[in-house]
C-alpha positions in Angstrom: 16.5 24.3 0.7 15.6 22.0 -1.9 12.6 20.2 -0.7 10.3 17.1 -1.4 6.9 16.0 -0.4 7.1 12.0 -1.1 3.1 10.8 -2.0 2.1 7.7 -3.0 1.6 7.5 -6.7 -1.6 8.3 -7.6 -2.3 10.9 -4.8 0.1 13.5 -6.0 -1.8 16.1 -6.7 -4.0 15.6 -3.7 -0.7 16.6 -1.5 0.0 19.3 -4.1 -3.0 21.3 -3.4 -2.7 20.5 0.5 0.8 22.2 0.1 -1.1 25.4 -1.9 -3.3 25.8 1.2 0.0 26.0 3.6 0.8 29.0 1.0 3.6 26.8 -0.3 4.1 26.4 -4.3 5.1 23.2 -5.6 5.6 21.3 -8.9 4.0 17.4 -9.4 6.6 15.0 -10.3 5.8 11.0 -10.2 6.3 10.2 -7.0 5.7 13.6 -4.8 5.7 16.9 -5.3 8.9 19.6 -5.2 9.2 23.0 -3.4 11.5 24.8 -1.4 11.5 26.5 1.5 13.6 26.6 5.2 13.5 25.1 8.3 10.1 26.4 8.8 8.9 24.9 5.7 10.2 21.4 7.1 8.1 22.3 10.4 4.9 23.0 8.6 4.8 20.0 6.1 5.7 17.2 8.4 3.1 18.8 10.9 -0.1 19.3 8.6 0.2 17.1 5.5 -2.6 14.4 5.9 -1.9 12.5 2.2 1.9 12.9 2.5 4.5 9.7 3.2 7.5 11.8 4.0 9.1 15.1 3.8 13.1 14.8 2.2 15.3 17.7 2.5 17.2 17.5 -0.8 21.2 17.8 0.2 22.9 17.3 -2.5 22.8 16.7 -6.8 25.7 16.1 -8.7 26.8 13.8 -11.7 29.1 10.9 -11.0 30.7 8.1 -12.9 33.4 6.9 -10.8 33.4 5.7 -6.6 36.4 8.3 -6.5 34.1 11.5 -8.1 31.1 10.3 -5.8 32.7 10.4 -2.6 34.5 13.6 -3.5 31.1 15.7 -4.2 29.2 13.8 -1.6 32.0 15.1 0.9 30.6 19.2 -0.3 27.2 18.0 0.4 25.6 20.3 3.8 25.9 17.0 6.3 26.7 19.2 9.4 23.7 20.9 9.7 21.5 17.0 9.7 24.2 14.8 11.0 26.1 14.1 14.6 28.3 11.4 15.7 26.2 9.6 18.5 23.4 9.1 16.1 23.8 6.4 13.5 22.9 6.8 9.8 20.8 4.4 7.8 21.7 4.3 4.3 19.4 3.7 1.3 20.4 3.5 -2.5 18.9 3.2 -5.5 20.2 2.9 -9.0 18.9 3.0 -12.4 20.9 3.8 -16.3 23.8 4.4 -14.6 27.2 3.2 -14.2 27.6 3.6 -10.5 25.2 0.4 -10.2 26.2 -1.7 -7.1 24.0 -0.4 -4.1 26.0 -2.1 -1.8 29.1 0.0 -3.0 27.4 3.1 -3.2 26.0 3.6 0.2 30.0 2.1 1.5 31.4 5.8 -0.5 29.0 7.8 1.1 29.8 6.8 4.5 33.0 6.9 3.8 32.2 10.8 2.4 30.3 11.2 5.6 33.5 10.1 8.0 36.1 12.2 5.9 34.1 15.6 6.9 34.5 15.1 10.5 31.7 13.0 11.4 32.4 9.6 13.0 28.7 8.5 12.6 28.1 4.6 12.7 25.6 2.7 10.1 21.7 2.2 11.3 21.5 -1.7 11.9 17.2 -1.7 12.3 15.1 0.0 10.2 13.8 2.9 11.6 17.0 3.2 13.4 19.1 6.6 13.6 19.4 9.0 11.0 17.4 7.9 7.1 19.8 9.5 4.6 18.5 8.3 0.7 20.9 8.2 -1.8 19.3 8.2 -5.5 21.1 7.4 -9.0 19.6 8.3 -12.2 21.6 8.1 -15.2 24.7 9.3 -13.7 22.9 11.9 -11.6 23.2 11.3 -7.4 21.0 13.1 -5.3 21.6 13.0 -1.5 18.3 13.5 0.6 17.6 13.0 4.4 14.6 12.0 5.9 12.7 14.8 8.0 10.0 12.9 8.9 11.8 9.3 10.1 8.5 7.1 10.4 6.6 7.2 7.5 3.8 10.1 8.0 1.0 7.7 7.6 1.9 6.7 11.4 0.4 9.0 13.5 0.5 7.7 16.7 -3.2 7.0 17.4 -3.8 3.5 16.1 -3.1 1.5 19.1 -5.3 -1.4 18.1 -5.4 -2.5 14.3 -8.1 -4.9 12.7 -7.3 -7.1 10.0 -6.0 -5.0 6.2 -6.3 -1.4 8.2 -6.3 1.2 5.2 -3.3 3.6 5.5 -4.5 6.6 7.2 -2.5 9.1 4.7 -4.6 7.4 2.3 -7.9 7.8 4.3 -7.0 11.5 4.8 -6.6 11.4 0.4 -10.0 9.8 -0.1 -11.4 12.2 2.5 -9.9 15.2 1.1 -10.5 14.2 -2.8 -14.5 14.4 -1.9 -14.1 17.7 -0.8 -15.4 17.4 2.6 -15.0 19.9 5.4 -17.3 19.5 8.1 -20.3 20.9 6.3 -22.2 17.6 6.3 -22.8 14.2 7.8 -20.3 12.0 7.3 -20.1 8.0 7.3 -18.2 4.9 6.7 -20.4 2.1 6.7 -17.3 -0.6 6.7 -14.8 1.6 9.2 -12.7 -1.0 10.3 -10.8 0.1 13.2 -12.0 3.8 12.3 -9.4 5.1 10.1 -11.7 7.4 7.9 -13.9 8.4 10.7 -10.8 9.4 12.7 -8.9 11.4 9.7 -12.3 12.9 9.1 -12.3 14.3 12.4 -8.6 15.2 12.9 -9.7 17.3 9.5 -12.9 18.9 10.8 -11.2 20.0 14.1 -8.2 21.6 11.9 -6.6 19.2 14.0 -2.5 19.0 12.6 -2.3 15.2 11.4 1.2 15.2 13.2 0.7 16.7 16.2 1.1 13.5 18.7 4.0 12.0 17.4 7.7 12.7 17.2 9.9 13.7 14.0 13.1 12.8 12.9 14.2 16.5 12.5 14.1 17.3 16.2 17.4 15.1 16.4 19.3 17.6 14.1 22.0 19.7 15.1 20.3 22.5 13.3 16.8 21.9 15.1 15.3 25.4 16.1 12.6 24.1 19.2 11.7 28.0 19.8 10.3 27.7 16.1 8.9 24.2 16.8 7.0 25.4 19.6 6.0 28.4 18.7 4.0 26.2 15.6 2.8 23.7 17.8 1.1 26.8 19.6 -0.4 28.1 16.5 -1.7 25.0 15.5 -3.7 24.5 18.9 -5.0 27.6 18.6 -6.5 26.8 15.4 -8.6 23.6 16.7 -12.4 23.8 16.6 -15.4 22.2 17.4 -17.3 19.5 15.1 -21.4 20.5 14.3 -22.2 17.6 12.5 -22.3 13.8 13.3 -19.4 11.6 11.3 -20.3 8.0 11.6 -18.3 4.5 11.4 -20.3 1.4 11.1 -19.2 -2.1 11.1 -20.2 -5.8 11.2 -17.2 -7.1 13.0 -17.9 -5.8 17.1 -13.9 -5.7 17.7 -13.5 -3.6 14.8 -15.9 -1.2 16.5 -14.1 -1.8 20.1 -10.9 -0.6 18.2 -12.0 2.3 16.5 -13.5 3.8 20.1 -9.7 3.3 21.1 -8.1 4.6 18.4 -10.3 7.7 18.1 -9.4 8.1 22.7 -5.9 8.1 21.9 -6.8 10.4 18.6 -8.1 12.9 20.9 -11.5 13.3 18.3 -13.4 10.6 20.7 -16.2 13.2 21.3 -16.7 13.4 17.7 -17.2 10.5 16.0 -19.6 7.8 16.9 -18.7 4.3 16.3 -21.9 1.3 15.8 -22.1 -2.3 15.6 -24.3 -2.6 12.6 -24.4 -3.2 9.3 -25.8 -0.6 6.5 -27.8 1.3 9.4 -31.3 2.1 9.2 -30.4 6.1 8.9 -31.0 8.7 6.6 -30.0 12.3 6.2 -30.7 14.9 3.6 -27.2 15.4 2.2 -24.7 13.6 3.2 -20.6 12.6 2.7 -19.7 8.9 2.1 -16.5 8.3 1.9 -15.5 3.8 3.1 -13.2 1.3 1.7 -15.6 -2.1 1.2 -14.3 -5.6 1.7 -12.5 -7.2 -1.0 -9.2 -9.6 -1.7 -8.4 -13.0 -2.1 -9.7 -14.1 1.4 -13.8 -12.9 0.1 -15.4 -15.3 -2.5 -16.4 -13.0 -5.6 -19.9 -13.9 -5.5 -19.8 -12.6 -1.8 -17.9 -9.4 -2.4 -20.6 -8.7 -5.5 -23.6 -9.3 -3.0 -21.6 -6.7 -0.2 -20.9 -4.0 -3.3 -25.2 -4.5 -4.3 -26.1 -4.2 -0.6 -24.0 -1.5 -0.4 -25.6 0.9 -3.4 -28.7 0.0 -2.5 -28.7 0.9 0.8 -27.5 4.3 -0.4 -30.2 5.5 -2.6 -32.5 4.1 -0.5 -31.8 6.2 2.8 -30.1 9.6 1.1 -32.0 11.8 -0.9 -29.1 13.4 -1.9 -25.0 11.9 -1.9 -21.7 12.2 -2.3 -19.7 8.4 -2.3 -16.5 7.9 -2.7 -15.4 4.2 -1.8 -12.0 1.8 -3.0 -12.7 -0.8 -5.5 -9.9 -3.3 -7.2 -11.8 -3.7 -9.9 -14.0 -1.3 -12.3 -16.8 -4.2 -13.0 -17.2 -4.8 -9.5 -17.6 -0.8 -8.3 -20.3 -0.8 -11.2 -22.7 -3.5 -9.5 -23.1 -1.1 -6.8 -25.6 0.2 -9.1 -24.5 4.1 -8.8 -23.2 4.6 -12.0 -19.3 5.4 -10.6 -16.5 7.3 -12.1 -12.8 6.7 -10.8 -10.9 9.5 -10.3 -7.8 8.0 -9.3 -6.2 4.6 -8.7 -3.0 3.9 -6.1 -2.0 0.8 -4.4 -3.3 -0.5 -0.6 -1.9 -3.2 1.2 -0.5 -3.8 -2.2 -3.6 -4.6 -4.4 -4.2 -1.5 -6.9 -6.9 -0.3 -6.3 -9.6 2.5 -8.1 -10.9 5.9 -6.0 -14.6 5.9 -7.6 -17.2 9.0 -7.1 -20.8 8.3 -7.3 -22.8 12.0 -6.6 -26.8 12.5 -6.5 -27.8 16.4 -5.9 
């Protein structure tokens, strides 16, 4: 099977080398990243990927110019093996440089495809309702994907009480896994919200599988192999391990700190991360890991976010003799008056501000 790991732009190659270290090859394409593999490939990806959104099993590509051509190749595409009658399909279309253009018509051919093979499925009325089949148009060329994953992969089940702008934790798990960390050495987030980073740090550490409390789409298939599913599941707990060093969340707000303790609970990593009401600790340690998102938006003065960005810098040479920061910053100027001389590495878009990944280091 054709296969594709959808990543937010700008994190693409962070989910191609995840993919490398489940021994899967892929190529980088805008967007995600491309590979192939079987059922157990579909298993493995939706289960493990931390920087992933969602995992699409490619169905079908074929060129069409005319409603009559498109429902006569969708109709060869492989829909037994995803689809069933008592589960409803929700249809998505795009379309750009092409003349099959009207999205509304589009997604009416391929249900119509759909219900000419047999299957007397019924159209999703909600959005995370049923079935997620995507239909793509690209001058002249349809492909046909279905959703493996169904809710976005950034949900994993554990954050049962949110603060205000959470940072996605797919996201979280990039920034964590772009700084290299592994468990080796402390780790903190002096602005953790309700303990995103301090969780996906932890999930990471324990070789805990991001996906491993919450349910999939592709267990609904008619083609679902649960002797397989299980038999990874098993794996995977066998592969959990213990955390040696302390990861830290600090914050100024105490409800954000009430909501990470609960998040990281339902996580199951509560015994490994330590959550404080405090702001830029009076701690130090010899090498550490600091990996946060600061404050900033419309709602924060500038002079105010400029002060938080100073503190913030300060406090780090000041308390670690040597450092690895990687923190979020909208703005290039602004991640400069932090005073640690930053490079970004990347830039993608949270809570739909863009946004720069900068690396400050100090050996």
């Amino acid at each position: 099977m054709k296969l594709f790991a959808v990543s937010q732009p700008g994190i693409e190659e962070i989910t191609y080398k995840e993919l490398k270290e489940l021994g899967i090859d892929g190529k980088v394409v805008p967007g995600g990243v491309e590979f192939e593999g079987d059922l157990k490939e579909v298993y493995i990806t939706n289960l493990w990927l931390r920087s992933a959104s969602r995992i699409l099993v490619r169905l079908c590509t074929f060129k069409a110019k005319h409603f009559a051509e498109l429902v006569r190749k969708a109709k060869k595409c492989s829909w037994e093996e995803f689809l069933t009658s008592d589960i409803p399909v929700k249809l998505r279309a795009t379309s750009r440089r092409s003349k099959l253009y009207h999205t509304g018509a589009i997604k009416e051919r391929v249900l119509r495809a759909i219900k000419e093979v047999g299957l007397k499925v019924k159209e999703a009325k909600y959005e995370d309702e049923g079935t997620s089949v995507i239909v793509r148009f690209e001058n002249d060329v349809c492909t046909i994907s279905v959703n493996s994953s169904g809710a976005h992969l950034h949900k994993r089940g554990y954050r049962v009480v949110e603060t205000e702008a959470p940072l996605r934790e797919n996201l979280a798990a990039a920034m964590i896994l772009t700084s290299g960390w592994r468990g080796e050495v402390p780790l903190i987030d002096p602005f953790c919200g309700s303990g995103t980073i301090p969780i996906e740090a932890a999930l990471l550490a324990t070789n805990t599988p991001p996906g491993r409390n919450r349910e999939f789409a592709f267990i609904k298939w008619p083609n679902f192999d649960e002797k397989l599913w299980e038999e990874l599941l098993k794996e995977a707990d066998k592969k959990r391990k213990e955390v040696n060093v302390p990861i830290l969340g600090f914050d100024i707000e105490e409800e954000a700190i009430k909501a990470s303790v609960k998040n990281a609970e339902v996580a199951g990593v509560g015994e490994f991360v330590s959550f404080k009401n405090l702001s830029f600790p009076e701690i130090s340690f010899e090498d550490v890991v600091i990996v946060t998102n600061p404050p900033y938006g419309e709602r924060l003065p500038v002079k105010n976010v400029k002060e938080i960005y100073r503190r913030f810098g300060d406090w780090v040479r000041r308390h670690f003799k040597r450092y690895r920061v990687f923190f979020l910053s909208p703005d290039r100027a602004l991640a400069k008056v932090t005073g640690l001389n930053p490079e970004m590495v990347t830039y993608f878009s949270n809570g739909g501000i863009t946004v720069g990944l900068y690396r400050a280091e100090k050996f």
